[in-house]
C-alpha positions as CSV (number, residue, x, y, z in Angstrom):
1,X,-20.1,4.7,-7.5
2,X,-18.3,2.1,-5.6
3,X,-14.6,3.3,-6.2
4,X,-16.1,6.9,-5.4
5,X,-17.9,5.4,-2.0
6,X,-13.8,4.0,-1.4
7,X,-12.1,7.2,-2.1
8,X,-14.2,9.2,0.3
9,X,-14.0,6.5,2.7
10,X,-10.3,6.9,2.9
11,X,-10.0,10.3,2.3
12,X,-11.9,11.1,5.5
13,X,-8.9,8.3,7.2
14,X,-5.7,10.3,5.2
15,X,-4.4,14.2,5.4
16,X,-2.6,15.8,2.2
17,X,0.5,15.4,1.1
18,X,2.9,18.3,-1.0
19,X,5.8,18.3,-2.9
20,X,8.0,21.1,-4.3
21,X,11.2,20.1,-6.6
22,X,14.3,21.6,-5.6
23,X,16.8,23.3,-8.4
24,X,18.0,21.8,-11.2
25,X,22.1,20.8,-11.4
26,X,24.4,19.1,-13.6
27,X,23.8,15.5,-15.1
28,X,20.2,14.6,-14.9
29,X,19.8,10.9,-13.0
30,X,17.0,9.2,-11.6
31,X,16.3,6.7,-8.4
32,X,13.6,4.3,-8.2
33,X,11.5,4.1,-4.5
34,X,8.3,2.7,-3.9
35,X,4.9,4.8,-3.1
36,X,4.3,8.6,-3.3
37,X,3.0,8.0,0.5
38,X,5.9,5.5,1.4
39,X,9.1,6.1,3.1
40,X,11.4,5.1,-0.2
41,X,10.4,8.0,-2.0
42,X,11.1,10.8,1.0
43,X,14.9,9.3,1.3
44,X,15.6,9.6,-2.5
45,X,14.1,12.9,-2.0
46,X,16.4,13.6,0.9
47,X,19.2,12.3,-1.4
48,X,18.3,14.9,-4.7
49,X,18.0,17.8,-1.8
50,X,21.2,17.2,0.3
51,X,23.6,14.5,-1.6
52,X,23.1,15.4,-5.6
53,X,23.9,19.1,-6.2
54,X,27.2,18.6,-4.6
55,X,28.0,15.8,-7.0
56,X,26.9,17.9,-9.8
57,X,23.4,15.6,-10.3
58,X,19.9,16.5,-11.2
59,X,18.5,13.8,-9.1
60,X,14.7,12.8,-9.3
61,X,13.1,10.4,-7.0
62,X,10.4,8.4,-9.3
63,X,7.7,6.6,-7.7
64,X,7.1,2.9,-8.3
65,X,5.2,-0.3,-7.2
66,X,8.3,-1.0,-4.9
67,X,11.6,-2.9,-5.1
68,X,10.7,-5.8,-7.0
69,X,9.9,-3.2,-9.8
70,X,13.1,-1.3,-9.0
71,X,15.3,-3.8,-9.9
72,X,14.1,-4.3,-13.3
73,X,13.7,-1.1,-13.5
74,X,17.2,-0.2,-12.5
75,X,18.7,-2.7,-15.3
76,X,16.1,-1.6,-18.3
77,X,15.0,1.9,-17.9
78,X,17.0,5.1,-19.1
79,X,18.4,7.6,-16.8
80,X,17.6,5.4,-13.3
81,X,20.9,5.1,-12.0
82,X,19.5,4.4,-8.3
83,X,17.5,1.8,-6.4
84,X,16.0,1.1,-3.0
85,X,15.7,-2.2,-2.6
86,X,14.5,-4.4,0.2
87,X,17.4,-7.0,1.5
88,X,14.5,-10.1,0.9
89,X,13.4,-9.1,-2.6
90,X,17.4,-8.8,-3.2
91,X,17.6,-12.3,-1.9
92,X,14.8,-13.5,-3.5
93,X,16.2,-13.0,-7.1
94,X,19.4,-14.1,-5.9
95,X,17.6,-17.7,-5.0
96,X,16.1,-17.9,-8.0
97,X,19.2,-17.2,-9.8
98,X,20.8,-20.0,-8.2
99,X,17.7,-22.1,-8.7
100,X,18.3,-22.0,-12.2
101,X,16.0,-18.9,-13.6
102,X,17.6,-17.1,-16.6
103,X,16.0,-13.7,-15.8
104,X,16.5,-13.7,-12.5
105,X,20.3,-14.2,-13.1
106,X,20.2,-11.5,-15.3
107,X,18.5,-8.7,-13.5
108,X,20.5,-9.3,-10.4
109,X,23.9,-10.1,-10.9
110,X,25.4,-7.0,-12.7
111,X,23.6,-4.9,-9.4
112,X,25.9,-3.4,-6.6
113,X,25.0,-2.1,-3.5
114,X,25.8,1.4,-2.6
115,X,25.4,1.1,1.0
116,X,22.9,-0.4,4.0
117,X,20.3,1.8,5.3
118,X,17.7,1.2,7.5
119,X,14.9,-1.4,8.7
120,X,11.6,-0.7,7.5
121,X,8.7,-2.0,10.0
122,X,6.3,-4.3,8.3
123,X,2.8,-3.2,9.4
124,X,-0.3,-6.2,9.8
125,X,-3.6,-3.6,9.5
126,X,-6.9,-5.0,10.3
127,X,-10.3,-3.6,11.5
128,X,-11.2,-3.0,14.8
129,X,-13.5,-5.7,15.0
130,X,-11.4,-7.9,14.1
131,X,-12.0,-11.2,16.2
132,X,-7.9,-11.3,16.4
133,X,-5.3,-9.3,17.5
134,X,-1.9,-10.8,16.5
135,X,-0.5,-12.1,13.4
136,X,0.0,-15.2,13.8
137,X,-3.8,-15.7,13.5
138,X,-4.3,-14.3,10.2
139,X,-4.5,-17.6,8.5
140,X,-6.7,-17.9,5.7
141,X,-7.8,-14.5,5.9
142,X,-8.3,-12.2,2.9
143,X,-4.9,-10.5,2.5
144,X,-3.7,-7.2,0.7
145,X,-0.6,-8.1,0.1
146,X,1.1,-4.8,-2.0
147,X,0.8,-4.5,-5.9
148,X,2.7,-7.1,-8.0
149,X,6.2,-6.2,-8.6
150,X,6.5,-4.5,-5.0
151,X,8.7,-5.2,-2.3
152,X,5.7,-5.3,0.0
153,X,3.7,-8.1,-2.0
154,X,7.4,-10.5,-1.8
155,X,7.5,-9.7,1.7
156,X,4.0,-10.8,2.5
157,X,4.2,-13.6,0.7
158,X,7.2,-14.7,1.9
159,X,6.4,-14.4,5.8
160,X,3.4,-15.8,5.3
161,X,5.4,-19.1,3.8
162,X,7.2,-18.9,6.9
163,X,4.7,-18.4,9.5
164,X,2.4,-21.2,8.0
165,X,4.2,-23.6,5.9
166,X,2.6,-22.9,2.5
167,X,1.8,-19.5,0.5
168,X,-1.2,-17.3,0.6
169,X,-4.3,-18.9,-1.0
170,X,-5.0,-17.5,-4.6
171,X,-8.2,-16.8,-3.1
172,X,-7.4,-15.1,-0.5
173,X,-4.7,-12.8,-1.9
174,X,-5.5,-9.4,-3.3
175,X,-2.4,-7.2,-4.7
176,X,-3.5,-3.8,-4.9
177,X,-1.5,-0.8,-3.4
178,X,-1.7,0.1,0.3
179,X,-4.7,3.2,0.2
180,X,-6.6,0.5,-2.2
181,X,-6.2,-2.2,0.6
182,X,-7.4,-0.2,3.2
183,X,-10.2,1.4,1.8
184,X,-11.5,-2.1,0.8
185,X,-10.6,-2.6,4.6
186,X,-13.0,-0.5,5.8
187,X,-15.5,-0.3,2.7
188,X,-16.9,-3.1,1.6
189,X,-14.6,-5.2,4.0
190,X,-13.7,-7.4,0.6
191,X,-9.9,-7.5,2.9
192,X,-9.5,-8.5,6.5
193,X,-5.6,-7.3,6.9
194,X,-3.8,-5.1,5.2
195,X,0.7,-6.2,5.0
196,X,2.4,-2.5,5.0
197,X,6.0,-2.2,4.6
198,X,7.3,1.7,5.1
199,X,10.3,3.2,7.5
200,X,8.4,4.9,10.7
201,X,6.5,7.2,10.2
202,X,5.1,5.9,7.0
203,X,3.2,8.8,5.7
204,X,0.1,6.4,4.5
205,X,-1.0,5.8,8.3
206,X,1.1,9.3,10.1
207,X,-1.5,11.3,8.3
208,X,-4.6,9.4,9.4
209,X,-6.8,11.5,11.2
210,X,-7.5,10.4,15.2
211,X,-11.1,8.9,13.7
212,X,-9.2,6.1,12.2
213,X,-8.7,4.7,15.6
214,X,-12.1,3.4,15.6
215,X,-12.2,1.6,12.4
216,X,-8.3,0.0,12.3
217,X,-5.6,-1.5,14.3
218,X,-2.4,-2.8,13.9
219,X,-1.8,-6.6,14.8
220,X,1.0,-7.5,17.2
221,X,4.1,-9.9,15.9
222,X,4.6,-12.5,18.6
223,X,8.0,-14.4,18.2
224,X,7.4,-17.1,20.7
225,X,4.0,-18.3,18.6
226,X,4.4,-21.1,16.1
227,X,6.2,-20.0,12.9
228,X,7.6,-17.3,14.5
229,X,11.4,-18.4,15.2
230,X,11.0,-19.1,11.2
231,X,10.3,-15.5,10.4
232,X,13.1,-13.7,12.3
233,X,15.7,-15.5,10.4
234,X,15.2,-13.7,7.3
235,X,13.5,-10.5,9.4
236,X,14.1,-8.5,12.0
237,X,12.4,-8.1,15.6
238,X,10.8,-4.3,15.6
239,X,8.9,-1.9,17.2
240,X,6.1,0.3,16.0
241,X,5.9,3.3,18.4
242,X,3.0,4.9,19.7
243,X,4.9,8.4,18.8
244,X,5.3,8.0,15.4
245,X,1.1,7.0,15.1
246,X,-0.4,9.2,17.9
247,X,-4.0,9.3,15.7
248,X,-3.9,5.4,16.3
249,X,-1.7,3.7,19.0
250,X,-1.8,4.6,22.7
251,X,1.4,2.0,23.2
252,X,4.1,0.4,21.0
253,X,3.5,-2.5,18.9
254,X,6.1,-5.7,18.3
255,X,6.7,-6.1,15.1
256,X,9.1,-7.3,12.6
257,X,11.3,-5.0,10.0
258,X,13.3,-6.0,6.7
259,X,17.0,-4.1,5.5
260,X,16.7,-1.7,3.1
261,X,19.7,-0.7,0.7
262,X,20.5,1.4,-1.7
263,X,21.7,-0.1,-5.0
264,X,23.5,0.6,-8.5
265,X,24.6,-1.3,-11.0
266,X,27.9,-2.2,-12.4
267,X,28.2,0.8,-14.6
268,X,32.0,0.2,-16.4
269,X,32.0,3.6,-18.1
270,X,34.6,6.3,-16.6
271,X,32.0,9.1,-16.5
272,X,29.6,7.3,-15.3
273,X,31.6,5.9,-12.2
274,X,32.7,9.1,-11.9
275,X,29.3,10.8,-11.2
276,X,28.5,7.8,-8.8
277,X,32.0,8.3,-6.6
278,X,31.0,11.9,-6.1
279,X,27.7,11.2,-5.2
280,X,29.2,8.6,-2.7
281,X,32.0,11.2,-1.5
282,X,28.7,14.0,-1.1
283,X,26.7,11.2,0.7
284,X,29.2,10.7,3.1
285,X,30.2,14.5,3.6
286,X,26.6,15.4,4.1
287,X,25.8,12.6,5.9
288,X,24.9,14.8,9.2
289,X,23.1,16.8,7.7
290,X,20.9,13.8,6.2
291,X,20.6,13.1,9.7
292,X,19.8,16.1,11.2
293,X,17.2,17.6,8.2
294,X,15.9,14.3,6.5
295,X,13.6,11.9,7.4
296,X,13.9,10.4,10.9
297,X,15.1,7.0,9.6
298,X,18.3,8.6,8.4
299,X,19.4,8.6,12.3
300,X,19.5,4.6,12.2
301,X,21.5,4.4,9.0
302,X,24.9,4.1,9.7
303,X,28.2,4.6,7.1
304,X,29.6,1.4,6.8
305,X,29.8,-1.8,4.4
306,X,29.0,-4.9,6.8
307,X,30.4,-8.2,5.3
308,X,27.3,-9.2,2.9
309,X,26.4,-12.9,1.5
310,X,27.5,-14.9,-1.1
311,X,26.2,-13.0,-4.8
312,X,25.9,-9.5,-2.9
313,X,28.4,-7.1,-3.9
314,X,29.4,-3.5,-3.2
315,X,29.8,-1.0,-6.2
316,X,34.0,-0.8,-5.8
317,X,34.0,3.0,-7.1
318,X,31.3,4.2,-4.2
319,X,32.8,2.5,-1.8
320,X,36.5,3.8,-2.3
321,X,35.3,7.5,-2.0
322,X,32.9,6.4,0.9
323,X,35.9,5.0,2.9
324,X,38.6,7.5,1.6
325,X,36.2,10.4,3.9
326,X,36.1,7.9,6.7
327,X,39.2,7.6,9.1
328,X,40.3,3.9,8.5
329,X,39.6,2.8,11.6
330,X,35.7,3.3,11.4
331,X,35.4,1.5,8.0
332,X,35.0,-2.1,8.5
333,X,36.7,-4.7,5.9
334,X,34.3,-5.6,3.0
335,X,34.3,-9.0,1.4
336,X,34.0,-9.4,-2.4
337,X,31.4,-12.0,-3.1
338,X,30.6,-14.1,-6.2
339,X,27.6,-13.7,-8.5
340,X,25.7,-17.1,-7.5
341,X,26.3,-19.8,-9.7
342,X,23.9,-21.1,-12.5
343,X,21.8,-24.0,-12.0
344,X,20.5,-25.7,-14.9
345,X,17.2,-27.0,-13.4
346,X,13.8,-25.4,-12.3
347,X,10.2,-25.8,-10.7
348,X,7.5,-24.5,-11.9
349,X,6.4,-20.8,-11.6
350,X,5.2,-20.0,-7.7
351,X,3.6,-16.6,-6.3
352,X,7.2,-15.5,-5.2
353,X,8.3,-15.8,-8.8
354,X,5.2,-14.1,-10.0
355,X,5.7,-11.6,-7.4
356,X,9.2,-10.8,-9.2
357,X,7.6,-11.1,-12.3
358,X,9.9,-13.8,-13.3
359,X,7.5,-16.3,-14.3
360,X,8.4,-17.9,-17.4
């Protein structure tokens, strides 16, 4: 009765959502996003609809608990040839690679990226009543931090390190996916904030109906408060607009945002590579079109390969036919980078590392 009390609680918060597949083309591949009612999975379906048939590829966006899942999911599971990925969780295993962790090593180092795409706002959900408005006062509170294995949960937890010098209480941490975390919101109020991380307009709060107003609102990221200097070295400074949440802002909302990328992996067979360079050459011939007919975050994504860190590494055969349909002198110079080296020592398992679900 309880779970049925939850689902009509935020049913009466959330509109429908529908999907059609498109037509089916040549070699069938797969890309990995995050939630059916996220922004991940409405890009890879942007790239199956506008990028794949011209490369000859059946592509099918999968949902998944988010980008920590992806990237095992990338290395392990037949057919996914794609991942979005958030830059921190990408970090993340690349730390604990170099911290010494065997799986972590081996899950990330034989991935490439394909190409940087956008910042995805990180959204800090709590009631109305709430007796605080910005997140830097949501210490000790009950947190839904994202399901394990999602890029949501390793962002949560790791601002939360940032912000306050230690990691959420056991206690007070709940993983459970986004409609979960907000029907417990506003249910049996078992969660006082709800940590949502989704490219404006994330479908899960767009579709909210104007009611919603009186029963949630989104905290406000203040950089000059204590911990927050911390935070925007690994994130970004954001805005959530009023226009892209009409049912529940009157005004825009600071925030903070995280890079998303879209990754491969090191794939050394010829037909393989080949499939992936025409996708590349298609992404970047249909690029305006992305723009113009895909989802609004496509018009921040630009084509280019920024200079990345030390272990992060382009995928050489998508970026060759990415720069040979650029005029030279808009493609900027890309570094290699070495795989992080090995580190023979290690602490014990933490909640970032459980997160990854490299706890061994």
């Amino acid at each position: 009765m309880r779970n049925l009390c939850r689902g009509l609680a935020f049913a009466a918060l959330m509109g429908s959502s529908l999907f059609t597949a498109g037509a089916a083309f040549g070699i069938e591949y797969k890309i990995v996003t995050a939630s059916p009612r996220g922004t991940y999975i409405e890009i890879g379906r942007d790239l199956a609809k506008f990028v794949a048939p011209a490369a000859d590829v059946q592509l099918e966006a999968l949902p998944s608990a988010g980008s920590a899942e992806n990237v095992r999911r990338l290395r392990h599971e037949p057919g996914v040839k794609f991942a979005l990925v958030q830059s921190d969780v990408y970090q993340a295993y690349l730390d604990q690679a170099a911290a010494g962790n065997r799986e972590a090593r081996g899950l990330i180092s034989p991935l490439r990226l394909i190409l940087p795409l956008y910042n995805e706002e990180i959204y800090f959900v709590a009631r109305q009543d709430a007796p605080f408005d910005k997140v830097h006062e949501i210490r000790d509170q009950r947190i839904s931090m994202g399901p394990i294995g999602s890029g949501t949960a390793l962002t949560a937890a790791t601002l939360y390190r940032q912000m306050f010098g230690s990691s959420v209480a056991d206690d007070k941490a709940q993983f459970q996916s986004n409609e979960d975390g907000l029907s417990k919101l506003v249910t049996d109020k078992s969660v006082d904030v709800v940590i949502i991380v989704a490219g404006q307009p994330a479908k899960v709060l767009a579709d909210m109906k104007p009611e919603a107003k009186a029963l949630i609102k989104l905290l406000k990221f203040d950089a000059q408060q204590p911990g927050g200097q911390e935070a925007l070295k690994t994130y970004f400074d954001a805005t959530v607009r009023a226009a892209s949440y009409p049912n529940l802002l009157t005004e825009d909302i600071p925030s903070v945002a995280v890079k998303a990328f879209l990754v491969t992996y090191n794939y050394d067979q010829g037909h393989t590579r080949r499939y992936l360079g025409n996708f590349a050459q298609s992404l970047c011939e249909n690029f305006a079109k992305l723009q113009a007919e895909g989802h609004p975050k496509w018009k921040e994504v630009k084509l280019e390969m920024p200079e990345v860190g030390r272990g992060w590494t382009y995928f050489p055969e998508t970026t060759r036919r990415i720069r040979s349909c650029l005029s030279p002198a808009a493609t900027p110079a890309t570094a290699a980078t070495p795989a992080p080296s090995p580190a023979p020592a290690r602490r014990a398992c933490n909640q970032q590392e459980r997160i990854l679900g490299i706890c061994n």
